[in-house]
Structure formats: C-alpha cells, structure tokens
PDB file with SEQRES, HELIX, SHEET and CRYST1 records, atoms N, CA, C and O in Angstrom:
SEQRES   1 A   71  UNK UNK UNK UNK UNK UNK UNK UNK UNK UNK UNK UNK UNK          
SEQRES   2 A   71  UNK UNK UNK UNK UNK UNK UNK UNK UNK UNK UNK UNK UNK          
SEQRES   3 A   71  UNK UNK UNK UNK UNK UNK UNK UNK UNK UNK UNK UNK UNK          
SEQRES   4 A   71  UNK UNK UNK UNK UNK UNK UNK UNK UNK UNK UNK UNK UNK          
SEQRES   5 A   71  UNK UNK UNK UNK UNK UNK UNK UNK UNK UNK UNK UNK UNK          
SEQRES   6 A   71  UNK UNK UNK UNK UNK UNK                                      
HELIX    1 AA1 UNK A   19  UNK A   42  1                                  24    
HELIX    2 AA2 UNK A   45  UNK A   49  1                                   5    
HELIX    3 AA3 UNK A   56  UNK A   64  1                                   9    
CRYST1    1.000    1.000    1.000  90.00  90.00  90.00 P 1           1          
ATOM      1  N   UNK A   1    -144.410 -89.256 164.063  1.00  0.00           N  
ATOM      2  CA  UNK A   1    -145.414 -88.510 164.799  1.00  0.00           C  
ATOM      3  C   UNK A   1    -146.386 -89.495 165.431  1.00  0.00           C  
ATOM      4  O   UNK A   1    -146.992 -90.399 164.857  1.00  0.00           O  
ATOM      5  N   UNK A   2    -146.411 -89.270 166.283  1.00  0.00           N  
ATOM      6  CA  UNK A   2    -147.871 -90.078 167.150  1.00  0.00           C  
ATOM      7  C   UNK A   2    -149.100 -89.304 167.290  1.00  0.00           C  
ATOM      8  O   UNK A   2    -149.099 -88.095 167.525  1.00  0.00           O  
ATOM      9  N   UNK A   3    -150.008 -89.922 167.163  1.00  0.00           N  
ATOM     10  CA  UNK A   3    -151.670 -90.509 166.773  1.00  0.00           C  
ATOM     11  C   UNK A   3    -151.974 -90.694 168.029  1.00  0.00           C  
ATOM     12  O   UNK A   3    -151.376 -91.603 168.605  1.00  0.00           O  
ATOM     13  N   UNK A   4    -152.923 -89.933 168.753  1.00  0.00           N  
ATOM     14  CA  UNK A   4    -153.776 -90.366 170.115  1.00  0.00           C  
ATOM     15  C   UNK A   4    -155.428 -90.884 169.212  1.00  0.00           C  
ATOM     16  O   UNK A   4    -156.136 -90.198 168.475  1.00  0.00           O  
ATOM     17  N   UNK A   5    -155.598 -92.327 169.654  1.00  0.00           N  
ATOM     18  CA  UNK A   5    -156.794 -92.364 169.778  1.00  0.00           C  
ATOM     19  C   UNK A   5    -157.578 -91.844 171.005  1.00  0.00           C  
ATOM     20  O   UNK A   5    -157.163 -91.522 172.118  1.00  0.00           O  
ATOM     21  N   UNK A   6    -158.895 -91.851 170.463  1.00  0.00           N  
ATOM     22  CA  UNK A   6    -160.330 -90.976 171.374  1.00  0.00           C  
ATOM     23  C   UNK A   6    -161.671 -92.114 170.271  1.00  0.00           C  
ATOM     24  O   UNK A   6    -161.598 -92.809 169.258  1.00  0.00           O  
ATOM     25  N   UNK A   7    -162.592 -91.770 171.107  1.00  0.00           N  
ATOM     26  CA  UNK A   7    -163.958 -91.847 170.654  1.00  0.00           C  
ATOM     27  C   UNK A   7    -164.780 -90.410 170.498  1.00  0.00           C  
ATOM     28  O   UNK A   7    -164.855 -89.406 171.206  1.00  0.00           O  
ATOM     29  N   UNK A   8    -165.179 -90.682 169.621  1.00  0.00           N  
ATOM     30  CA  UNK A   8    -166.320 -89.215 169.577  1.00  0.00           C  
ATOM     31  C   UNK A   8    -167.216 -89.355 170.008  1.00  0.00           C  
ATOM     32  O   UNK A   8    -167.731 -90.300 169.412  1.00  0.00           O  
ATOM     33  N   UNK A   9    -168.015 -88.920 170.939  1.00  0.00           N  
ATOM     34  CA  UNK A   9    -169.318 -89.394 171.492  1.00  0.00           C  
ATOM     35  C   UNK A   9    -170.030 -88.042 171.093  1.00  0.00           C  
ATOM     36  O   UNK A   9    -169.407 -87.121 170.565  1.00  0.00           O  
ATOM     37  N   UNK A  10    -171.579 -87.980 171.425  1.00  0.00           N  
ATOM     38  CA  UNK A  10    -172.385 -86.507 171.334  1.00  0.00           C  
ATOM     39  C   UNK A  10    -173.628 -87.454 172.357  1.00  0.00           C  
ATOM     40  O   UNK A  10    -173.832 -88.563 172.850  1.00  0.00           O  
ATOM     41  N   UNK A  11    -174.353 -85.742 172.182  1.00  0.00           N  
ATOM     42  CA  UNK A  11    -175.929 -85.987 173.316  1.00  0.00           C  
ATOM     43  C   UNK A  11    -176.473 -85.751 171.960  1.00  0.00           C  
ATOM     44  O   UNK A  11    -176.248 -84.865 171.135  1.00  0.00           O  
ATOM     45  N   UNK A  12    -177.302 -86.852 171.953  1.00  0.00           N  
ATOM     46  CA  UNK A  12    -178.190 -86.056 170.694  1.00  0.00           C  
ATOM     47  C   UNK A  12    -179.456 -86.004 171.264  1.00  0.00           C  
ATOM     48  O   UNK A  12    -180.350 -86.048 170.419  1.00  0.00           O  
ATOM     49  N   UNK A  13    -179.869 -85.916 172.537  1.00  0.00           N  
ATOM     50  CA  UNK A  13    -180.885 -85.748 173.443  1.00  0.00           C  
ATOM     51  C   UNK A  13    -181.546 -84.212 172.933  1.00  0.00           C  
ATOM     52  O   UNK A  13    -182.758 -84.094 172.751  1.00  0.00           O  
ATOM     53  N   UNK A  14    -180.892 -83.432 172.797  1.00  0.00           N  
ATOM     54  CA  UNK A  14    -181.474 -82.037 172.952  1.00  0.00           C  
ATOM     55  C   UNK A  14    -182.124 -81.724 171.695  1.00  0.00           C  
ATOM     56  O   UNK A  14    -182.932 -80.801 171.592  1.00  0.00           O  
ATOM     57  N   UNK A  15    -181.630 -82.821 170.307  1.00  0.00           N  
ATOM     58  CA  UNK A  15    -181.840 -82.595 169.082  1.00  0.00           C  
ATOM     59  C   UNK A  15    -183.688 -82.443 168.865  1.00  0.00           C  
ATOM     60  O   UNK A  15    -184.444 -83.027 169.641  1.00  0.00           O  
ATOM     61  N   UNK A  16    -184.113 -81.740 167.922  1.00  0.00           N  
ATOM     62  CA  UNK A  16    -185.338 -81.909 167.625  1.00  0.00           C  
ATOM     63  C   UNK A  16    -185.332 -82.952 166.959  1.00  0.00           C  
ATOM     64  O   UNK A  16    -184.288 -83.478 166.573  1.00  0.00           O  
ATOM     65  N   UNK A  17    -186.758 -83.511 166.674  1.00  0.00           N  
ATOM     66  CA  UNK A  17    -187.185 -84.786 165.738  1.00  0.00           C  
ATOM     67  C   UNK A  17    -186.913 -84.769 163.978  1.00  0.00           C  
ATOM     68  O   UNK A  17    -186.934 -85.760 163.249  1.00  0.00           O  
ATOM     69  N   UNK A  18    -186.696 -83.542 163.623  1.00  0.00           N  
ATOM     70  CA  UNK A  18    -186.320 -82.900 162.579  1.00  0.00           C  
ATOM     71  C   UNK A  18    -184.439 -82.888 162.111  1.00  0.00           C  
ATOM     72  O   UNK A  18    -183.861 -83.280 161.097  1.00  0.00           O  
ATOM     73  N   UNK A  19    -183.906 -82.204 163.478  1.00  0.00           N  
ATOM     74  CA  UNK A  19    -182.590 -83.012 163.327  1.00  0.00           C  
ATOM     75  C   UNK A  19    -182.414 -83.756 163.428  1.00  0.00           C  
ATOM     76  O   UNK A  19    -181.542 -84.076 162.620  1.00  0.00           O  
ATOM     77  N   UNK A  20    -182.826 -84.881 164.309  1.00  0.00           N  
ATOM     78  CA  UNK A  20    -182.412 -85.908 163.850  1.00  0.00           C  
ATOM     79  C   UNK A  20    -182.942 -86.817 162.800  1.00  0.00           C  
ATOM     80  O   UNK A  20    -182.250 -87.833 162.733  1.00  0.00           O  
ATOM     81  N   UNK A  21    -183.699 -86.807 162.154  1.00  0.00           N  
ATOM     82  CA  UNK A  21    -183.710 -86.770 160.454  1.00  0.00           C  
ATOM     83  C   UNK A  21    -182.606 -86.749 159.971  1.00  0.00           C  
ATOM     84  O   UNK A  21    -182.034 -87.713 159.464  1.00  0.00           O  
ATOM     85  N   UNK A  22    -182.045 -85.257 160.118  1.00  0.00           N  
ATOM     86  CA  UNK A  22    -180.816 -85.248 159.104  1.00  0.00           C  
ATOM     87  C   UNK A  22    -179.806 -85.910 159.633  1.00  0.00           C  
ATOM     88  O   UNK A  22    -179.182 -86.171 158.605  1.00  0.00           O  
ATOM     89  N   UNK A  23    -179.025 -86.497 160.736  1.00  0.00           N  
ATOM     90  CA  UNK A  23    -178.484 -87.459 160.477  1.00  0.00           C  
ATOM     91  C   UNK A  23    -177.952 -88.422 159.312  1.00  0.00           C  
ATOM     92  O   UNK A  23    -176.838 -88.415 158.789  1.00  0.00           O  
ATOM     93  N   UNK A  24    -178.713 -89.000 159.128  1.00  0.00           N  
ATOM     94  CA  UNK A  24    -178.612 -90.152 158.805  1.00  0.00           C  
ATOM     95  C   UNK A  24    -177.943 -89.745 157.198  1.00  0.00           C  
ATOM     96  O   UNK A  24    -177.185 -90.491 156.579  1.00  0.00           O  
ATOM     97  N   UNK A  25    -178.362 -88.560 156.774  1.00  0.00           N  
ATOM     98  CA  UNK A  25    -178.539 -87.424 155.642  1.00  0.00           C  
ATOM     99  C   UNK A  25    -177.012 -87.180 155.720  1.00  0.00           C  
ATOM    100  O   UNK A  25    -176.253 -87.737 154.928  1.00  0.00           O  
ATOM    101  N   UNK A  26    -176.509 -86.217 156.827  1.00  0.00           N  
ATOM    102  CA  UNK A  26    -175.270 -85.997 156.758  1.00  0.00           C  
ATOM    103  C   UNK A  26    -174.185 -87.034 156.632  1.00  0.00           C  
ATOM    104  O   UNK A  26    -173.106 -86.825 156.078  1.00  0.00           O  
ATOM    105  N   UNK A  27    -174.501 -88.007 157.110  1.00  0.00           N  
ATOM    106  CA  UNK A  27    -173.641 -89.287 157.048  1.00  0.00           C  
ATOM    107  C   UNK A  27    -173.339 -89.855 155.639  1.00  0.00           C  
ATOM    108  O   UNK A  27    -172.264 -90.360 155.315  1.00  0.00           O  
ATOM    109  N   UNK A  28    -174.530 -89.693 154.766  1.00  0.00           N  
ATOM    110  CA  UNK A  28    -174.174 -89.859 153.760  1.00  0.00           C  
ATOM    111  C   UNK A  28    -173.301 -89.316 152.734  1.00  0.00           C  
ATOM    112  O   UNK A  28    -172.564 -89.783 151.866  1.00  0.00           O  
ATOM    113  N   UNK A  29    -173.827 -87.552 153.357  1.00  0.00           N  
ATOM    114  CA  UNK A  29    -172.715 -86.215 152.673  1.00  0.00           C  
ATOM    115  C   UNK A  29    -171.220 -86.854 153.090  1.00  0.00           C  
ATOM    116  O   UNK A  29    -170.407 -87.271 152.265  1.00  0.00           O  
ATOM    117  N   UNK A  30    -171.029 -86.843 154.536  1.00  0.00           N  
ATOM    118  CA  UNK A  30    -170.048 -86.894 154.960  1.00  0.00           C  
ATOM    119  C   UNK A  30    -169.151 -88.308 154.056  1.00  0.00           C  
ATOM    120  O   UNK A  30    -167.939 -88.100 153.996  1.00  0.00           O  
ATOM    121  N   UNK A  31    -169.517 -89.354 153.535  1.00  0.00           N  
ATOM    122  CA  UNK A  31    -169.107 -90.747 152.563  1.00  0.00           C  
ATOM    123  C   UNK A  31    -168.843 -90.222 151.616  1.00  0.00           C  
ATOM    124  O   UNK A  31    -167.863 -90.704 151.047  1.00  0.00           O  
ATOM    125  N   UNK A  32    -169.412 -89.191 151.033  1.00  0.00           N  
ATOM    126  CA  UNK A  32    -169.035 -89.197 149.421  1.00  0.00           C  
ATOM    127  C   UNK A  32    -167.689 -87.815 149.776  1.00  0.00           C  
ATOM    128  O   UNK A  32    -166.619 -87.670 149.185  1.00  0.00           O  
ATOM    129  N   UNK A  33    -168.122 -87.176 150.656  1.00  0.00           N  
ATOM    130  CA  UNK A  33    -166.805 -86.154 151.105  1.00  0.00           C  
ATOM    131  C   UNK A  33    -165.754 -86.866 151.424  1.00  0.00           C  
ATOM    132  O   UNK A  33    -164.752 -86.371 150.908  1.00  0.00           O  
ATOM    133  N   UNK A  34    -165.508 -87.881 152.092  1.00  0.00           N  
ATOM    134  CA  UNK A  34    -164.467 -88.630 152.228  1.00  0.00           C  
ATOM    135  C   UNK A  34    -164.097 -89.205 150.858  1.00  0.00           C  
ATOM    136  O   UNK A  34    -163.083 -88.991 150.193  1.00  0.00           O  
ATOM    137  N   UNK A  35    -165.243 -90.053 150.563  1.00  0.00           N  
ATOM    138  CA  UNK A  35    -164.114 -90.815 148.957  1.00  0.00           C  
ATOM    139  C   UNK A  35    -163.735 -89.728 147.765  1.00  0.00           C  
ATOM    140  O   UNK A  35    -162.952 -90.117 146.898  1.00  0.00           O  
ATOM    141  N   UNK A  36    -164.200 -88.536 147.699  1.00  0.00           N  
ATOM    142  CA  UNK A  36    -164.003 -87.308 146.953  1.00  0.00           C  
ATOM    143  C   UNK A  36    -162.402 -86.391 147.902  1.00  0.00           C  
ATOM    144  O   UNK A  36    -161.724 -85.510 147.373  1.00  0.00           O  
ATOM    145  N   UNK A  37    -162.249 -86.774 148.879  1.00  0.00           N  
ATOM    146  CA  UNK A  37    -160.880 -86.681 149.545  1.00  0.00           C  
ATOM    147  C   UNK A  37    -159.576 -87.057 148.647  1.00  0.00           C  
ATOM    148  O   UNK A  37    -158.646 -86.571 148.004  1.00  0.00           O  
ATOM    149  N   UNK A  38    -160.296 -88.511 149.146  1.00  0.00           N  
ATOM    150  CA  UNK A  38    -159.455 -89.693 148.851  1.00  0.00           C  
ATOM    151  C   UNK A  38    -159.165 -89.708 147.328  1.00  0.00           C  
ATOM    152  O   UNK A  38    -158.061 -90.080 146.933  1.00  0.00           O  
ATOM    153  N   UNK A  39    -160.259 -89.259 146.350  1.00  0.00           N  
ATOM    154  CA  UNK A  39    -159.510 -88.740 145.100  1.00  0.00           C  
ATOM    155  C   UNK A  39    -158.815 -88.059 144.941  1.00  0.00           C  
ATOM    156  O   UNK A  39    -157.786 -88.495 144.424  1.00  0.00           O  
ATOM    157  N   UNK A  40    -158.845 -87.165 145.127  1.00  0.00           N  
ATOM    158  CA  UNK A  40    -157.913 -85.926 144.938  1.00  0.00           C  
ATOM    159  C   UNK A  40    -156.917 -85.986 145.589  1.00  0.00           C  
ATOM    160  O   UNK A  40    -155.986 -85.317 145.141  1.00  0.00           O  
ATOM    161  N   UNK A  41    -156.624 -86.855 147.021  1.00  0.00           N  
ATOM    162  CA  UNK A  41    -155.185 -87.175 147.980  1.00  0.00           C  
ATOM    163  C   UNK A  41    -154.178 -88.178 146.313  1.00  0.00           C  
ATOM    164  O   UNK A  41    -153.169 -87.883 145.672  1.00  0.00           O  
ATOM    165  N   UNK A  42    -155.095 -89.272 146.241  1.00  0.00           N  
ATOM    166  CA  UNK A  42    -153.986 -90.614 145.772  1.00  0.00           C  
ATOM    167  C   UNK A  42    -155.015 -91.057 144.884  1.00  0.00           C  
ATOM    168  O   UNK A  42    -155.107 -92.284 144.934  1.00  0.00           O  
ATOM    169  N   UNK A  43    -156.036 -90.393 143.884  1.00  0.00           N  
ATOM    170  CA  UNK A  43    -156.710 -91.079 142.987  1.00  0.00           C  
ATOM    171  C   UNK A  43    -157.837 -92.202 142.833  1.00  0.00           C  
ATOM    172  O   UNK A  43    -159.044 -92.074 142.633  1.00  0.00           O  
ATOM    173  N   UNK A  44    -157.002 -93.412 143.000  1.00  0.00           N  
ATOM    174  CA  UNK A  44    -157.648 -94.515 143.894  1.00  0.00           C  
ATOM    175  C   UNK A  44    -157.428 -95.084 145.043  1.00  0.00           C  
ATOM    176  O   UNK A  44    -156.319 -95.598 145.184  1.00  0.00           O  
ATOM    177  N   UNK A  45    -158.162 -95.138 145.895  1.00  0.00           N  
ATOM    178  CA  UNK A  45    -157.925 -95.390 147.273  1.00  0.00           C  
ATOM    179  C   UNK A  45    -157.488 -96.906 147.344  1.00  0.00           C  
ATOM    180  O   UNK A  45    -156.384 -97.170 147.820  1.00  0.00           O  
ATOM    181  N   UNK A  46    -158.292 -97.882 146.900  1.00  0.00           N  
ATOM    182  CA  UNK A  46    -157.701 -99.398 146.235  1.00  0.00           C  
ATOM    183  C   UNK A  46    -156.746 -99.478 146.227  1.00  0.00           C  
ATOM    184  O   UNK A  46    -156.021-100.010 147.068  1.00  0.00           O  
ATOM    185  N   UNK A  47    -156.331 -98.689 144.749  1.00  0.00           N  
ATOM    186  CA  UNK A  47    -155.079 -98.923 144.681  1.00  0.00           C  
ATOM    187  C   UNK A  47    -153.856 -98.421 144.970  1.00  0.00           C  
ATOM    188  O   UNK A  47    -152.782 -98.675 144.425  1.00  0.00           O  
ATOM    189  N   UNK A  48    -154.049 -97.838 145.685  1.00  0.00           N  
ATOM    190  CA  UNK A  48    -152.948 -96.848 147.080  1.00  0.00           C  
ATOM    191  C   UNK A  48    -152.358 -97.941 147.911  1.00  0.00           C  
ATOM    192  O   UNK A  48    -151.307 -98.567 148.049  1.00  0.00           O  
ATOM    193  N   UNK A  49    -153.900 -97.828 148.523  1.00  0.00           N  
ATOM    194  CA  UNK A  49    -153.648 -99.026 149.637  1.00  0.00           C  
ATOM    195  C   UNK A  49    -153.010-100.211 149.372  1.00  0.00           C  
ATOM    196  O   UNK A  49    -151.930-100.388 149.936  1.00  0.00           O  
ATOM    197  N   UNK A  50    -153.468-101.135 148.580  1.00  0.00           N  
ATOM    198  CA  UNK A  50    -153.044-102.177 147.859  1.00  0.00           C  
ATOM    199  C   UNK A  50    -151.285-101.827 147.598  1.00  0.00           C  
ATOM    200  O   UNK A  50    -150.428-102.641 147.257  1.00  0.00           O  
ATOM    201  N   UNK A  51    -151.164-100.826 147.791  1.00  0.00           N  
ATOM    202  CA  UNK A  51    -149.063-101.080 147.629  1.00  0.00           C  
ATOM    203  C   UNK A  51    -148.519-100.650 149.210  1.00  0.00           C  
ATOM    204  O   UNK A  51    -147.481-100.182 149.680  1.00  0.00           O  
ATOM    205  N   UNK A  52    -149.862-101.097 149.742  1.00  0.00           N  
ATOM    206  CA  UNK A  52    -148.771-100.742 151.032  1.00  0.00           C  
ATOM    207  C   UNK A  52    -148.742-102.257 152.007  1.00  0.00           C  
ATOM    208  O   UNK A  52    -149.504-103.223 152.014  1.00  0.00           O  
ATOM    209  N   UNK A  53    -147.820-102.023 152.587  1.00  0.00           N  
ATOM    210  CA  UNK A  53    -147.396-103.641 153.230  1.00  0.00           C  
ATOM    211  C   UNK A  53    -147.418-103.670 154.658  1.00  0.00           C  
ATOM    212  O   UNK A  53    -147.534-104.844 155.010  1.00  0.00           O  
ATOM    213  N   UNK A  54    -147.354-102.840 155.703  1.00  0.00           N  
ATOM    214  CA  UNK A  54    -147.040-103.058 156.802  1.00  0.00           C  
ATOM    215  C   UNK A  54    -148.484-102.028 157.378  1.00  0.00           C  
ATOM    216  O   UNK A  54    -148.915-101.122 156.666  1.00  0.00           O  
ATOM    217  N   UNK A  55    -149.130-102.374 158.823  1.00  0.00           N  
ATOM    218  CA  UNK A  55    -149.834-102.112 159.394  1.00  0.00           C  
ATOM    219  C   UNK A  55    -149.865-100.356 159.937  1.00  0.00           C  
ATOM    220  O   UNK A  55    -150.697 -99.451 159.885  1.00  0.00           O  
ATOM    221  N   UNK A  56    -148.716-100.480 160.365  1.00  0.00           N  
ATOM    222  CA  UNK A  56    -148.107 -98.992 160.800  1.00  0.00           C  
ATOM    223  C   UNK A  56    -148.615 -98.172 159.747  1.00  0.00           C  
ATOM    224  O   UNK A  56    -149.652 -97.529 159.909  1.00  0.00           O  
ATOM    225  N   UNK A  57    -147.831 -98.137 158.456  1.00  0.00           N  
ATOM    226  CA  UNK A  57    -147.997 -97.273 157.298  1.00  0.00           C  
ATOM    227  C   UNK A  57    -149.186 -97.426 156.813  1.00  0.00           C  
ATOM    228  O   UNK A  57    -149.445 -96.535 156.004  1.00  0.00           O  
ATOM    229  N   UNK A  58    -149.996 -98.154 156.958  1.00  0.00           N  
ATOM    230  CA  UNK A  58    -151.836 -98.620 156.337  1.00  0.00           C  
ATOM    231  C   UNK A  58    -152.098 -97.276 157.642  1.00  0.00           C  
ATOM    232  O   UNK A  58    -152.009 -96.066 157.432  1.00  0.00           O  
ATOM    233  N   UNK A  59    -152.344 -97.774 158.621  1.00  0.00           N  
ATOM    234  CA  UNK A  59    -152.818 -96.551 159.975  1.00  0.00           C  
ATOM    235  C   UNK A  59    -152.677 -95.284 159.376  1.00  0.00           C  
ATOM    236  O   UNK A  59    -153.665 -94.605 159.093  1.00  0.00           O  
ATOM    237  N   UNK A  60    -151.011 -94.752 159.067  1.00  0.00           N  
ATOM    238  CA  UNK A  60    -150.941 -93.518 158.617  1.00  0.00           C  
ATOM    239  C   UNK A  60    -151.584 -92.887 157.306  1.00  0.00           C  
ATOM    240  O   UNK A  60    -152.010 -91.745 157.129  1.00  0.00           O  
ATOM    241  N   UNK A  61    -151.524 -94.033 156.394  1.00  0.00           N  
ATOM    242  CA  UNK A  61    -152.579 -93.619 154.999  1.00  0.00           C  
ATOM    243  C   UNK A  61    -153.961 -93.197 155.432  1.00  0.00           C  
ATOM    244  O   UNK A  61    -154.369 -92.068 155.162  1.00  0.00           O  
ATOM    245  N   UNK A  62    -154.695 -94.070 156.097  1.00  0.00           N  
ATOM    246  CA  UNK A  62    -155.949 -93.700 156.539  1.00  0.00           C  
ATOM    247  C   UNK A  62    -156.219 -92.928 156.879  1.00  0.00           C  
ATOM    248  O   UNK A  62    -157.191 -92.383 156.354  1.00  0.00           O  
ATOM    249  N   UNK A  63    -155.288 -92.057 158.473  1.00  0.00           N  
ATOM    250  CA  UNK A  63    -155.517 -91.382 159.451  1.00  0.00           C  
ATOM    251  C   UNK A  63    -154.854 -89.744 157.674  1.00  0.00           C  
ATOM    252  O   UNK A  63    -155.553 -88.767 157.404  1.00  0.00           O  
ATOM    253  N   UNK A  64    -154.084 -89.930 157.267  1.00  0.00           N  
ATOM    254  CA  UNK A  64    -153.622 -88.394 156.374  1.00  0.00           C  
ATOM    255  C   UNK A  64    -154.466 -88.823 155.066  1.00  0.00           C  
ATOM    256  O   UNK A  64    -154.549 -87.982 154.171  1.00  0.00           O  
ATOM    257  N   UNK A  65    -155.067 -90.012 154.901  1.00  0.00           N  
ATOM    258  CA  UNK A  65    -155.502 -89.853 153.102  1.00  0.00           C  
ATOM    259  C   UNK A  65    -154.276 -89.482 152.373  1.00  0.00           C  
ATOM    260  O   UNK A  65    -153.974 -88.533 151.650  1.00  0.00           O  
ATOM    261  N   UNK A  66    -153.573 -90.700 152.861  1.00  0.00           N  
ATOM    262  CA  UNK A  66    -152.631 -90.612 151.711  1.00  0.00           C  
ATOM    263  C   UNK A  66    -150.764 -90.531 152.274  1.00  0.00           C  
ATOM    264  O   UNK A  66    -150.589 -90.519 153.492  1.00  0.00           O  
ATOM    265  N   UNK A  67    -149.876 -90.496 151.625  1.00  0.00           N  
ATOM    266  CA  UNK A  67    -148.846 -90.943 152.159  1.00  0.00           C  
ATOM    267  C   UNK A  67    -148.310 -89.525 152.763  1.00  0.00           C  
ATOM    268  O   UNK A  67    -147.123 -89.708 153.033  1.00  0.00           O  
ATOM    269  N   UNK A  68    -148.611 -88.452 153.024  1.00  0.00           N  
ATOM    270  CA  UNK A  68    -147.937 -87.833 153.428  1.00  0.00           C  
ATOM    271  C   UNK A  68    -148.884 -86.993 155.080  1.00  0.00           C  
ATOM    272  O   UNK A  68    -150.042 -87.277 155.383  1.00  0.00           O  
ATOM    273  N   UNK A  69    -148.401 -86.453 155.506  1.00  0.00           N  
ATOM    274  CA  UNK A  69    -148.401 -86.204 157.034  1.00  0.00           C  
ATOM    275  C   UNK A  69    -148.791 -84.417 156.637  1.00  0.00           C  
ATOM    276  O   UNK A  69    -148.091 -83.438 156.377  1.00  0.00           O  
ATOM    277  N   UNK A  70    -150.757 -84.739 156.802  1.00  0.00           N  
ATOM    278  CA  UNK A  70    -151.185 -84.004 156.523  1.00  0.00           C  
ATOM    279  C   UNK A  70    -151.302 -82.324 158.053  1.00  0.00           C  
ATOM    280  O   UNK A  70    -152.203 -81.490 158.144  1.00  0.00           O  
ATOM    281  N   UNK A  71    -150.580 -82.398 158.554  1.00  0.00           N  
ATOM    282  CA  UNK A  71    -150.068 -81.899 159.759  1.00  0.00           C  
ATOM    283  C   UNK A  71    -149.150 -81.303 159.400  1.00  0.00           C  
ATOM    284  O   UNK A  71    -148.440 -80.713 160.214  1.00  0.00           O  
TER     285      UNK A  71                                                      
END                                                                             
C-alpha cells in the first residue's frame, strides 16, 4: 500500500488568546495519547522497533503503530 505524504498546516489567526493557551496543552494530551497507542499496538515501542531492520518497514511501523496495516 502506498503512503502520500502532506504537511498539516492551520490559521491559528482567528484563535482567541485563550485558545491559544491550550495549545501547547493539547500537544501534550496528544504525546501521552500516542505513547498509550503505542502500548496497547506492540507494548514497547523500543523494543518493536529495535527488531526491525530495513527503512521501508520502520516507515510502516510508525505510520500503523505497529506491524500491521491499520487500514
């Protein structure tokens, strides 16, 4: 299966001074939601990764959390 990269961009122009506060807030939610993923995909993410050998298959772990083709 092929993977299109993109960039995510946003306006955060329109935001109040208040949202953007939380920023910085959600970013943090959003870190522990990812490594709390990444548990429950393959346990330890370390040591997942660490048995994999080729670049291709590292890309696909990252992009599914984990070895299988979350699609």
């Amino acid at each position: 299966m092929n993977y299109a990269q993109f960039t995510l961009t946003s306006d955060s122009s329109k935001l109040s001074d208040k949202e953007k506060e939380l920023i910085p807030i959600l970013i943090q939610v959003a870190k522990i939601m990812d490594s709390l993923f990444w548990k429950q995909s393959v346990d330890n993410k370390t040591e997942f990764m660490a048995t994999l050998d080729d670049a291709v298959t590292i890309g696909f772990a990252e992009i599914n959390y984990g070895p299988w083709d979350r699609l």
